[in-house]
C-alpha positions in Angstrom: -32.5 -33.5 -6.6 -29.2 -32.3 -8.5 -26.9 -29.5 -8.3 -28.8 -26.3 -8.5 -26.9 -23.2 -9.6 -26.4 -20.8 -6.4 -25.6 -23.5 -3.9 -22.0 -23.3 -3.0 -20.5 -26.7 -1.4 -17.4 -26.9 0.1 -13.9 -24.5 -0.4 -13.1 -21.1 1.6 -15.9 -18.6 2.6 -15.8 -15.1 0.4 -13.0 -13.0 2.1 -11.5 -16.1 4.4 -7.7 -16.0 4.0 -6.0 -18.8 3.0 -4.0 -20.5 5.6 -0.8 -20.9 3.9 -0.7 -17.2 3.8 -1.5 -16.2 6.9 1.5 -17.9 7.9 3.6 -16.9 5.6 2.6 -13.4 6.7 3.4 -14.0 10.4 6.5 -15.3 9.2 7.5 -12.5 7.8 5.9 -10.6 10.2 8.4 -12.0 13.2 11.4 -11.6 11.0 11.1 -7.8 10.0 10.1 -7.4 14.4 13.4 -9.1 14.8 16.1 -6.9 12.3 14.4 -3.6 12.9 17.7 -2.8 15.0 19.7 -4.1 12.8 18.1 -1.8 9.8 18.3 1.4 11.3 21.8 0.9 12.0 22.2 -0.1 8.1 20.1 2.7 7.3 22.1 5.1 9.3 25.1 4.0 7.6 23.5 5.0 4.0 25.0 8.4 2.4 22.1 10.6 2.6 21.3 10.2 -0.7 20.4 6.7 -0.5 19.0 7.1 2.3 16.0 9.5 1.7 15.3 7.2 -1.4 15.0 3.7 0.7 12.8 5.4 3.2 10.4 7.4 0.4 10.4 3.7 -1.3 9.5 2.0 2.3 6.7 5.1 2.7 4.8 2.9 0.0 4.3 -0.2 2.2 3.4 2.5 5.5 1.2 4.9 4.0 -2.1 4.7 1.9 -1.9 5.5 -1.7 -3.5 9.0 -2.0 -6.9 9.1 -4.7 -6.7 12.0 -7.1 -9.8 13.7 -6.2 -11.4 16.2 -8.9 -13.9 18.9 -8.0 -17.0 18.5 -10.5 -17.7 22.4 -9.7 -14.0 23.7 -10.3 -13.7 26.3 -13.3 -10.8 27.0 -14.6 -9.4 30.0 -14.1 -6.9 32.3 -15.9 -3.0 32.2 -14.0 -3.1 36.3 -14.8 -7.0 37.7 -15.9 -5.8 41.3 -16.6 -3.3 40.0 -19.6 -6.4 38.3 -21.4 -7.6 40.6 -24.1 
């Protein structure tokens, strides 16, 4: 009986994460828990400027990417109706 198309031997399972990054992750991980100190103090030395930039640039990696939504029922409407002729 040979191979037959379907029949998956061997390798990761679907959605398994590979091992070498999983480490790498908690690598990382332990050394961001370690400098936080040390980065709000370099943070807090920043001109303001800088400053707001860096953290709206860190908000990527915090916060979830918002979907544009669009209402299927929305019309249109005119800014100012009574200036339409």
């Amino acid at each position: 009986m040979g191979f037959q198309k379907g029949n998956k031997v061997g390798g990761r399972r679907k959605g398994s994460v590979n091992k070498t990054t999983a480490e790498l992750r908690q690598a990382v991980n332990q050394i961001v828990c370690e400098s936080i100190e040390d980065m709000v103090n370099d943070l807090s030395e920043l001109c303001p400027e800088t400053r707001i930039r860096l953290i709206i640039q860190l908000l990527d990696f915090v916060l979830p990417k918002q979907k544009v939504q669009q209402d299927r029922d929305h019309v249109e409407m005119p800014l100012f109706p009574d200036l339409i002729n």
